[in-house]
C-alpha positions in Angstrom: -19.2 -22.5 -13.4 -21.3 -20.3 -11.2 -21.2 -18.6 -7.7 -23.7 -16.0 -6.4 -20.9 -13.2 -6.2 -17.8 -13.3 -8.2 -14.2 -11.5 -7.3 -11.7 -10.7 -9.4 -8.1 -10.8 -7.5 -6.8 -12.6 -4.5 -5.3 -9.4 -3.0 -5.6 -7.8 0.1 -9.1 -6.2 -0.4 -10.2 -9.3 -2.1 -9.2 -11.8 0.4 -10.8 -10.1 3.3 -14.1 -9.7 0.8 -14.0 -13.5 0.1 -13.7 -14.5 4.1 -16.5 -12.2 5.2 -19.1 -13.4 2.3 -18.1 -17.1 3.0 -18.5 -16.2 6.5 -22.1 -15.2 5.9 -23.4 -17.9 4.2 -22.8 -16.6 0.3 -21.1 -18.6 -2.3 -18.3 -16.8 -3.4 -15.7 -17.5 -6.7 -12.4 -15.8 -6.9 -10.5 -15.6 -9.7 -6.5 -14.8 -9.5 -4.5 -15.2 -12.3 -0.8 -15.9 -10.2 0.1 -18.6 -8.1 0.7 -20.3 -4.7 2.0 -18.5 -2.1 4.1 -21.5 -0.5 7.8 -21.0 -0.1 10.0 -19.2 2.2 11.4 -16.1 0.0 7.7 -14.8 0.4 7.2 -16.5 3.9 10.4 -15.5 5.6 9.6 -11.1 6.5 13.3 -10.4 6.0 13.4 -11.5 2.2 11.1 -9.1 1.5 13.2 -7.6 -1.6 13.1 -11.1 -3.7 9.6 -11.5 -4.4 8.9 -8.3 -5.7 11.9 -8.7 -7.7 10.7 -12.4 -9.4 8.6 -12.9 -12.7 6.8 -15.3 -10.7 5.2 -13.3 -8.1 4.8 -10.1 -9.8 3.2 -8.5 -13.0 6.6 -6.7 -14.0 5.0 -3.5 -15.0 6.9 -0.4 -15.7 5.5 3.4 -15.8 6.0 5.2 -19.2 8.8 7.5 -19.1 8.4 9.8 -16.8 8.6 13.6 -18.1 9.8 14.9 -15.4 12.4 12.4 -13.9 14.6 12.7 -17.4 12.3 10.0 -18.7 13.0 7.1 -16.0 10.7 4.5 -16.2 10.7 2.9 -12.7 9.2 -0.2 -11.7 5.3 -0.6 -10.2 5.5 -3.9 -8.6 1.9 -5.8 -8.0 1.3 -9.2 -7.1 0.5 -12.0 -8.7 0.1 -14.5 -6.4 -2.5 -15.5 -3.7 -2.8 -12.8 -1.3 -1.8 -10.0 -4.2 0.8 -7.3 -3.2 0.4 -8.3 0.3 2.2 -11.2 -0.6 5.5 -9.1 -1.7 5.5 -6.0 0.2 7.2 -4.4 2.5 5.0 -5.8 5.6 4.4 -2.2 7.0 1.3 -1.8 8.8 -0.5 1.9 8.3 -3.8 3.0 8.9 -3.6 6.6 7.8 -4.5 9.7 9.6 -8.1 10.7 10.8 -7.2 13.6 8.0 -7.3 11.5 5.3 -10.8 9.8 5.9 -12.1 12.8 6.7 -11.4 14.4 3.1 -12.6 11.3 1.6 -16.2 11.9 3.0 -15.9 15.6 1.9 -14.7 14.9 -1.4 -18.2 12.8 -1.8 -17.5 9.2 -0.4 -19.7 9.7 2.3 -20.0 7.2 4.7 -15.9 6.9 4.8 -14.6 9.7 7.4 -12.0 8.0 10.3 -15.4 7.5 12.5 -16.9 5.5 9.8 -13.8 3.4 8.9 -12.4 2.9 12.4 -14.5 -0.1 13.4 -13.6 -1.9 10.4 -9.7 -1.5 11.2 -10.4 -2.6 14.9 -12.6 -5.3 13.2 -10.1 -6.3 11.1 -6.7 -6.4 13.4 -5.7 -8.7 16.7 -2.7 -5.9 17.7 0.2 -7.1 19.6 1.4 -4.7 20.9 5.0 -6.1 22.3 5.2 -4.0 25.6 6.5 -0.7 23.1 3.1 1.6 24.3 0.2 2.8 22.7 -3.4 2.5 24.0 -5.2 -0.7 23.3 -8.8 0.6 22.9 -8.1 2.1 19.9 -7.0 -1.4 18.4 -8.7 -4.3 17.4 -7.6 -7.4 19.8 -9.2 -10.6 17.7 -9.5 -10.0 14.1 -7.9 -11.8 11.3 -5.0 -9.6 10.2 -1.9 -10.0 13.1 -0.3 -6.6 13.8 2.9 -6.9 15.4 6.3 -4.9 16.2 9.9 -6.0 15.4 12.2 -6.3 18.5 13.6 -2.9 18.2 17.3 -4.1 19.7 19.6 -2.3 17.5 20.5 1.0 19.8 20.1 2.9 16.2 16.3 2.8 16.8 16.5 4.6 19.7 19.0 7.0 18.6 16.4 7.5 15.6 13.3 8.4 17.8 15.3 10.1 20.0 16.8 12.5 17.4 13.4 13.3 16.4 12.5 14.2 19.8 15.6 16.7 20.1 15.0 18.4 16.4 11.4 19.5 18.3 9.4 16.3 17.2 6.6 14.4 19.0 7.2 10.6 19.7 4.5 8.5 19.7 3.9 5.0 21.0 1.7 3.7 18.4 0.7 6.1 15.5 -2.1 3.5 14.4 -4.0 4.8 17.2 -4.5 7.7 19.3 -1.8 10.2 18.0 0.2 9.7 13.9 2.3 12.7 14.5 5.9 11.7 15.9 8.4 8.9 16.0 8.2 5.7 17.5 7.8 2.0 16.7 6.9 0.6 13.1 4.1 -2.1 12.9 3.9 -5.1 10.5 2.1 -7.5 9.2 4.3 -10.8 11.0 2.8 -13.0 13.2 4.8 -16.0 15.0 7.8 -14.8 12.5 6.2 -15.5 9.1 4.6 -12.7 6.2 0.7 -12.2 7.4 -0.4 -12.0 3.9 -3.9 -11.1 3.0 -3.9 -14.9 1.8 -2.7 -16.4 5.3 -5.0 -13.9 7.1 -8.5 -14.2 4.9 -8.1 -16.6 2.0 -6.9 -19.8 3.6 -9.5 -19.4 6.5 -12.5 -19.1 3.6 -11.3 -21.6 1.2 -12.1 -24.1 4.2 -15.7 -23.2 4.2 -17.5 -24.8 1.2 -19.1 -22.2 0.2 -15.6 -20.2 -1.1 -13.8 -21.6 -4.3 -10.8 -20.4 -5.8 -9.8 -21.1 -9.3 -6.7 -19.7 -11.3 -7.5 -18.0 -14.8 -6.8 -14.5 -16.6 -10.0 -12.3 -16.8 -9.9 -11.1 -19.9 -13.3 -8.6 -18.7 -16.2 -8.2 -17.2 -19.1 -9.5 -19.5 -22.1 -6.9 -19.4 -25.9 -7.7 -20.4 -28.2 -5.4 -20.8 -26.5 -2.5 -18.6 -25.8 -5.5 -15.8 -22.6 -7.0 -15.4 -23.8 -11.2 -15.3 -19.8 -12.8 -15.0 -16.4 -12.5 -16.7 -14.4 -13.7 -19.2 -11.1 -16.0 -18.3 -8.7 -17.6 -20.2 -7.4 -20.6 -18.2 -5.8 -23.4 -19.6 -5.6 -22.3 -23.0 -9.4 -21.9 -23.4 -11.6 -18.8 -23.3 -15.3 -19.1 -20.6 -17.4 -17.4 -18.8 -17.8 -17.6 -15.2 -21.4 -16.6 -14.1 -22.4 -14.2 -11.3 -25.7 -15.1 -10.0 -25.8 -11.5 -7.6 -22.7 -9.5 -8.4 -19.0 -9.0 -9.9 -16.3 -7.5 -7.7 -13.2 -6.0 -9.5 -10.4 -6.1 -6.9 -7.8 -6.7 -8.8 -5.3 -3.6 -8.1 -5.3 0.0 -9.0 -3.8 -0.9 -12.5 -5.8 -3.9 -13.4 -8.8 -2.3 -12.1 -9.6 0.3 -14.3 -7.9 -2.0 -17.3 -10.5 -4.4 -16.6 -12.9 -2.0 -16.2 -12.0 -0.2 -19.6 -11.7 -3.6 -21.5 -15.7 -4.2 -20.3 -16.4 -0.8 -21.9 -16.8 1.5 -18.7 -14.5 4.3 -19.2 -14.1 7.5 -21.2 -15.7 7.0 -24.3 -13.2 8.5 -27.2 -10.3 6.5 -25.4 -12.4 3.1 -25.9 -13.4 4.0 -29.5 -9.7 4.3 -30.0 -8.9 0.9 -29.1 -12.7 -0.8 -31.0 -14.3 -1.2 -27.6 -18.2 -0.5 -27.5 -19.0 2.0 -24.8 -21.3 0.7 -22.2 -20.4 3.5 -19.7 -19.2 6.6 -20.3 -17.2 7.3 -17.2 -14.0 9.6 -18.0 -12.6 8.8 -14.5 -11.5 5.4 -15.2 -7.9 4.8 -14.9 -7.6 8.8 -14.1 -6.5 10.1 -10.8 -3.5 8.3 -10.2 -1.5 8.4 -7.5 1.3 7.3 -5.7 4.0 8.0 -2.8 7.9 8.5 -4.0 11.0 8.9 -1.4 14.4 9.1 -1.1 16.9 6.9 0.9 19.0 9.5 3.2 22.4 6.9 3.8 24.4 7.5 6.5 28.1 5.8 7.1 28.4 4.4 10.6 31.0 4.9 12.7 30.5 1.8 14.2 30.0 -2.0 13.4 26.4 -2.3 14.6 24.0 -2.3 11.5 23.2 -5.1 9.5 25.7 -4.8 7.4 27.4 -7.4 9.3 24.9 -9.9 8.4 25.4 -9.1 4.6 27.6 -12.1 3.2 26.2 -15.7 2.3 27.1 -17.5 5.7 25.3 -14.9 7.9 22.2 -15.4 5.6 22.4 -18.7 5.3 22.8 -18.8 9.2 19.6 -16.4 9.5 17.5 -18.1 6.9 18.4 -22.2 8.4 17.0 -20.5 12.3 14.2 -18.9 10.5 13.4 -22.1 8.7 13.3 -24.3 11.7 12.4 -22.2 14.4 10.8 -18.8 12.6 13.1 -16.7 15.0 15.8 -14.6 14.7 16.4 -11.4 11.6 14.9 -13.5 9.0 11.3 -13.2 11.2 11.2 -9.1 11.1 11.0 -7.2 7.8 13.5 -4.8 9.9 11.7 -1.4 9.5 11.3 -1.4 12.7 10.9 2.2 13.8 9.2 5.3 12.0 7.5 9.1 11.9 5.3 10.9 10.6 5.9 14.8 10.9 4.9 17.8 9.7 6.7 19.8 7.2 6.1 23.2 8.1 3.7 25.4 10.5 0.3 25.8 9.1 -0.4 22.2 7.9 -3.2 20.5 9.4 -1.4 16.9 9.7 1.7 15.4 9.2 2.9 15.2 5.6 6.3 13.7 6.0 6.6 9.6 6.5 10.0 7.8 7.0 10.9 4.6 7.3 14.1 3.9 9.5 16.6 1.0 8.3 19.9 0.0 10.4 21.6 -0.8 7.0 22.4 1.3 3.8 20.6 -1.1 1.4 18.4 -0.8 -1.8 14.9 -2.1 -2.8 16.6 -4.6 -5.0 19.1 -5.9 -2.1 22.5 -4.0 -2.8 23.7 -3.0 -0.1 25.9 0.6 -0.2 29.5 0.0 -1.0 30.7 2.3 1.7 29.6 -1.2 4.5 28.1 0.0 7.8 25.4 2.6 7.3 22.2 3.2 8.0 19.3 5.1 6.3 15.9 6.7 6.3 13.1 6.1 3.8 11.6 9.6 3.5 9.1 11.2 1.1 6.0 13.7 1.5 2.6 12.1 1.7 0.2 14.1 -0.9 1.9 15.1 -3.9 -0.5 17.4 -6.1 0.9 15.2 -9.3 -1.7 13.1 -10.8 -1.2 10.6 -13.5 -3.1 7.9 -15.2 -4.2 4.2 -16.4 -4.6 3.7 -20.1 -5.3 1.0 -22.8 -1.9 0.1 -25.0 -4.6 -1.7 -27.2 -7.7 -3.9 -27.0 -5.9 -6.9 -26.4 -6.4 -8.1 -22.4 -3.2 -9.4 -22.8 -1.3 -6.5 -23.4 0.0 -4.2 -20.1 -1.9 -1.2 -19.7 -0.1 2.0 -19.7 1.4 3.2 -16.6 2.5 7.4 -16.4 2.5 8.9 -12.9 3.4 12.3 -14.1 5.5 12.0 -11.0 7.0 15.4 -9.7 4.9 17.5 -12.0 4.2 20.4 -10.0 6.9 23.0 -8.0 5.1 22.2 -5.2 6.6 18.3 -5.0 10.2 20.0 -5.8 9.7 22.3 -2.6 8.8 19.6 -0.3 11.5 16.8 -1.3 14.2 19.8 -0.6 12.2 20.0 2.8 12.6 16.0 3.1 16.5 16.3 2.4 16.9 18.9 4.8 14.7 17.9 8.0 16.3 14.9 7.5 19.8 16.0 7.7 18.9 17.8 11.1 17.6 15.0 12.9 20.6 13.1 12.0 22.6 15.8 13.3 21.1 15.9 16.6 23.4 14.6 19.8 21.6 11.1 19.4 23.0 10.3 16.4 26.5 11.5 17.3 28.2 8.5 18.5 27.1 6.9 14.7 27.0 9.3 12.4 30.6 8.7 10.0 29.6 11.3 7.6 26.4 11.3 5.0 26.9 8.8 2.0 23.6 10.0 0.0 22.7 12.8 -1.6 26.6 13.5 0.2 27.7 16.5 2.3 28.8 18.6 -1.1 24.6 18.6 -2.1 23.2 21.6 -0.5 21.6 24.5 -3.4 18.6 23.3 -4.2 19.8 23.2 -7.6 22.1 20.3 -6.6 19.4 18.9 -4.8 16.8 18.7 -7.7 19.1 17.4 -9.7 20.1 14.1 -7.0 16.2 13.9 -6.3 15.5 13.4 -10.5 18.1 10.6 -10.2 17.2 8.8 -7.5 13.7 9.3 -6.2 12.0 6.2 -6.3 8.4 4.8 -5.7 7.1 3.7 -2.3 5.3 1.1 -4.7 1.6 2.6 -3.5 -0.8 3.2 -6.6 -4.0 4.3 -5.7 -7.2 6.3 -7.0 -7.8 5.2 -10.7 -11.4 4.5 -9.7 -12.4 6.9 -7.6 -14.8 6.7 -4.6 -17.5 9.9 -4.4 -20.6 11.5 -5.5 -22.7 9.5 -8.0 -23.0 13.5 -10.2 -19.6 13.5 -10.0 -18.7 12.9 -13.9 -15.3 11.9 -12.1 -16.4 9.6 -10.0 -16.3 5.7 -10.8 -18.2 4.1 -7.6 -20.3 5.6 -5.1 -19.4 5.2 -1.8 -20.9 1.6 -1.6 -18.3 1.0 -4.1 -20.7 0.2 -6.7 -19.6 1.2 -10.8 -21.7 4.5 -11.8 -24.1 3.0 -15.0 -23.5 -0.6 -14.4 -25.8 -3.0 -12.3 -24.4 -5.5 -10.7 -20.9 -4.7 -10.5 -18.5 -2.9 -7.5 -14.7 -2.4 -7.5 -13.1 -2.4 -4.3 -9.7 -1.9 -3.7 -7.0 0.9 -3.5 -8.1 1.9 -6.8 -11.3 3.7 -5.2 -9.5 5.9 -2.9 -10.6 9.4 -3.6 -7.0 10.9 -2.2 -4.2 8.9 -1.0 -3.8 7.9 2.8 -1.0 8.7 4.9 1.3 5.8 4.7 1.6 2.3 3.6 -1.4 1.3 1.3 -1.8 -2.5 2.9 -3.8 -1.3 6.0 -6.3 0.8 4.3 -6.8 -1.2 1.4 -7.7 -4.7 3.6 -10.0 -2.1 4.9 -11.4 -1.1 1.8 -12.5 -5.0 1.7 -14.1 -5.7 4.9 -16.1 -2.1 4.6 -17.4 -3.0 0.9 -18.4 -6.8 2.1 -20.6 -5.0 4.6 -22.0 -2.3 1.7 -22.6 -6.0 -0.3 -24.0 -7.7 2.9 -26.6 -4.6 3.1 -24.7 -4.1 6.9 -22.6 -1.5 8.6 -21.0 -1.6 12.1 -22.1 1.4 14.0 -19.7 4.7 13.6 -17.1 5.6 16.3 -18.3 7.7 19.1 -18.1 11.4 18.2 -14.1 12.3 20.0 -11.8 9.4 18.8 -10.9 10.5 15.3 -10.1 14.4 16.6 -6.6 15.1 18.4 -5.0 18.0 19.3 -2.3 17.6 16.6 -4.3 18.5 14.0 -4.7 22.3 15.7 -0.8 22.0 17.1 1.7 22.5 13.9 5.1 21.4 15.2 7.4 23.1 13.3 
């Protein structure tokens, strides 16, 4: 079994890398080791917190315990299904700030600042943008990938943005285009009430062209002749083969698979592959390095008030919701109900906003318990770029075998100082006049939490992961000795090989990782295709926010 270019993972930076190959006449072969996608628990947006919580959709990997969290290990969900982790997320629609591109290019991935990158998100999207504002020109209006907005009808939203407005905050009507800083509507990734997966988007389209194939086996590695990478290794159905690559392998297979695979094939630092018996065909110590990732805390509040979706919260309610969504894809069951966000700034002096939330008119967990104190109401809240770095690593030789997983999360006093900050702005917005008519009393960290030793202490307990691993392959200068691709996304020392996904991202973006890494995808078909769509003008990336601190 043959194509001309081979890719490894049916996620969201693979999908879109299948479709726009197919679409230009190449034969492509993806490989993905999970299943279908068909079925309404990853269909339906509002039951969101079952996939990621089933064997059958997700790898199950844990992070070592984490030194610095009294040795938690916490979960690092990833798909494994058609359309990858954009088949079990959270459906939140991000691009990232101008800011972020823009130290990608100076870093050394050149070619990737917000003028460079912005095509390929208005390429990419068909926004609706649901009458809530925000100017169309910055958004793409017939691309694959729906972008949509939840109704917004719960009066919580708008006690949310407008709490942010009287604590001295911005709002914006659409921070996926002209302005990030502020608060105002969330985006998704919904369209006519169902999950608009990477899969439903890209894959599905392709696979109906019969020049795209996709086949479900393990890749056990890349398989490397002669300094050129020529197919990889699968086990499917009990048996061990080859699938050839006629031009070129593409890893996209996640930011933790990645640099396994990648390590497995013999790119990586040398002493930790002569550890595990693997010859070294690449030294490149920057494999599986660089790890990154966004952690918050859930800020509860008790409502005074029946009006949160708490109400909804007993088996006839969901039964009713999921039977309407079923038969008519209406109703809760069609928004993922983060429906209303910011991004702010933490302090005078920074250059742009470092602080995300994610506002939910219910008290509830990732894994669907809801807070025993009934009606509540929370924000998702954590800073954006921690100076903690982790890494990737080989538990053996044995493709089989999880790769090691150790964050280093909250290594430095720097991410200690700016989750107190988190706590804190937070507990002022929601004790702004907006929230007064609501607000019961705080059920998490809890009004006796205020030293920052008390704080420290609730944020070790409960700080949890946004799920967004990036950077274990990282994007820049080719004599970069860190460096793992160049900014076409092509593997230093290997021909005939590129990883694209959210594993090349030099730093991580402001936000939700789906956006950027579908964008990743489309970019690094174009790099493949020997193509590029023209940069953005010279002003659109630039805003006066980024001169204007807030606070």
């Amino acid at each position: 079994m043959n194509a001309e270019y081979v890719i490894v993972g049916a996620g969201s930076a693979g999908c879109a890398m299948a479709y726009r190959l197919a679409e230009a006449g190449k034969r492509v072969l993806v490989i993905e080791h999970g299943g279908t996608d068909v079925g309404p628990l990853i269909q339906m947006p509002a039951a969101l917190s079952y996939p990621m919580n089933m064997s059958l959709y997700d790898w199950g990997y844990k992070t070592q315990p984490e030194p610095h969290l009294d040795g938690r290990s916490l979960v690092t969900p990833r798909g494994k299904v058609v359309g990858g982790s954009s088949s079990i997320n959270g459906m939140v629609y991000v691009r990232g700030h101008a800011g972020d591109y823009a130290h990608w290019a100076e870093s050394g991935a050149a070619g990737w600042s917000y003028a460079d990158v912005l095509p390929y998100f208005k390429r990419m999207e068909t926004w609706h943008e649901g009458g809530q504002g925000g100017d169309a020109d910055w958004r793409g209006k017939d691309g694959p990938l729906h972008i949509s907005r939840g109704p917004r009808d719960n009066p919580l939203h708008s006690a949310f943005v407008e709490a942010g407005r009287q604590a001295g905050y911005p709002v914006t009507g659409d921070y996926n285009g002209e302005q990030q800083e502020g608060f105002g509507p969330m985006e998704q990734t919904v369209h006519k009430g169902r999950r608009w997966s990477a899969a439903n988007a890209y894959l599905k389209p392709a696979l109906k062209r019969e020049n795209c194939e996709l086949i479900r086996a393990f890749a056990r590695k890349v398989v490397i002749e002669e300094g050129r990478a020529v197919g990889v290794e699968v086990e499917r159905g009990g048996k061990v083969e080859v699938i050839r690559a006629e031009v070129e392998v593409i890893l996209a297979a996640s930011s933790l698979n990645s640099p396994k695979l990648l390590m497995l094939s013999g790119i990586g630092p040398a002493q930790h592959l002569a550890e595990h018996g693997i010859d070294v065909v690449a030294d490149r110590p920057g494999v599986g390095q660089n790890l990154q990732d966004h952690l918050e805390l859930y800020l509860q509040m008790a409502s005074s008030q029946p009006i949160t979706l708490f109400k909804h919260w007993n088996l006839i309610s969901k039964a009713m919701i999921g039977a309407q969504w079923l038969f008519t894809k209406t109703g809760l069951g069609a928004s993922n109900q983060f429906e209303s966000a910011a991004f702010i700034r933490s302090r005078a002096g920074i250059d742009y906003p470092d602080i995300q939330y994610h506002f939910l008119p219910i008290a509830v967990r990732y894994d669907g318990q809801a807070a025993a104190e009934g009606h509540g109401f929370q924000a998702h809240v954590g800073p954006m770029r921690s100076p903690s770095r982790g890494a990737v690593t080989l538990a053996s030789g044995d493709p089989k075998e999880a790769p090691n997983i150790l964050f280093n999360y909250m290594s430095t006093e720097q991410d200690w100082v700016d989750f107190r900050k988190c706590i804190r702005l937070t507990r002022e917005i929601f004790a702004q006049d907006a929230f007064k008519p609501f607000v019961k009393h705080e059920i998490q960290p809890g009004d006796a939490m205020q030293s920052d030793e008390e704080l420290d202490s609730f944020i070790r307990e409960h700080v949890e992961s946004a799920f967004h691993p990036c950077g274990t392959c990282k994007m820049g200068a080719v004599n970069d000795p860190t460096s793992v691709v160049d900014p076409e996304c092509r593997v230093i020392g290997v021909e005939g090989l590129r990883v694209a996904d959210s594993s090349i991202f030099p730093r991580i973006p402001n936000g939700n990782l789906n956006g950027p890494s579908i964008m990743t995808g489309e970019k690094a078909a174009d790099h493949i295709l020997g193509r590029r769509l023209a940069p953005a003008n010279s002003e659109p990336w630039f805003h006066p926010e980024w001169q204007t601190a807030q606070r």
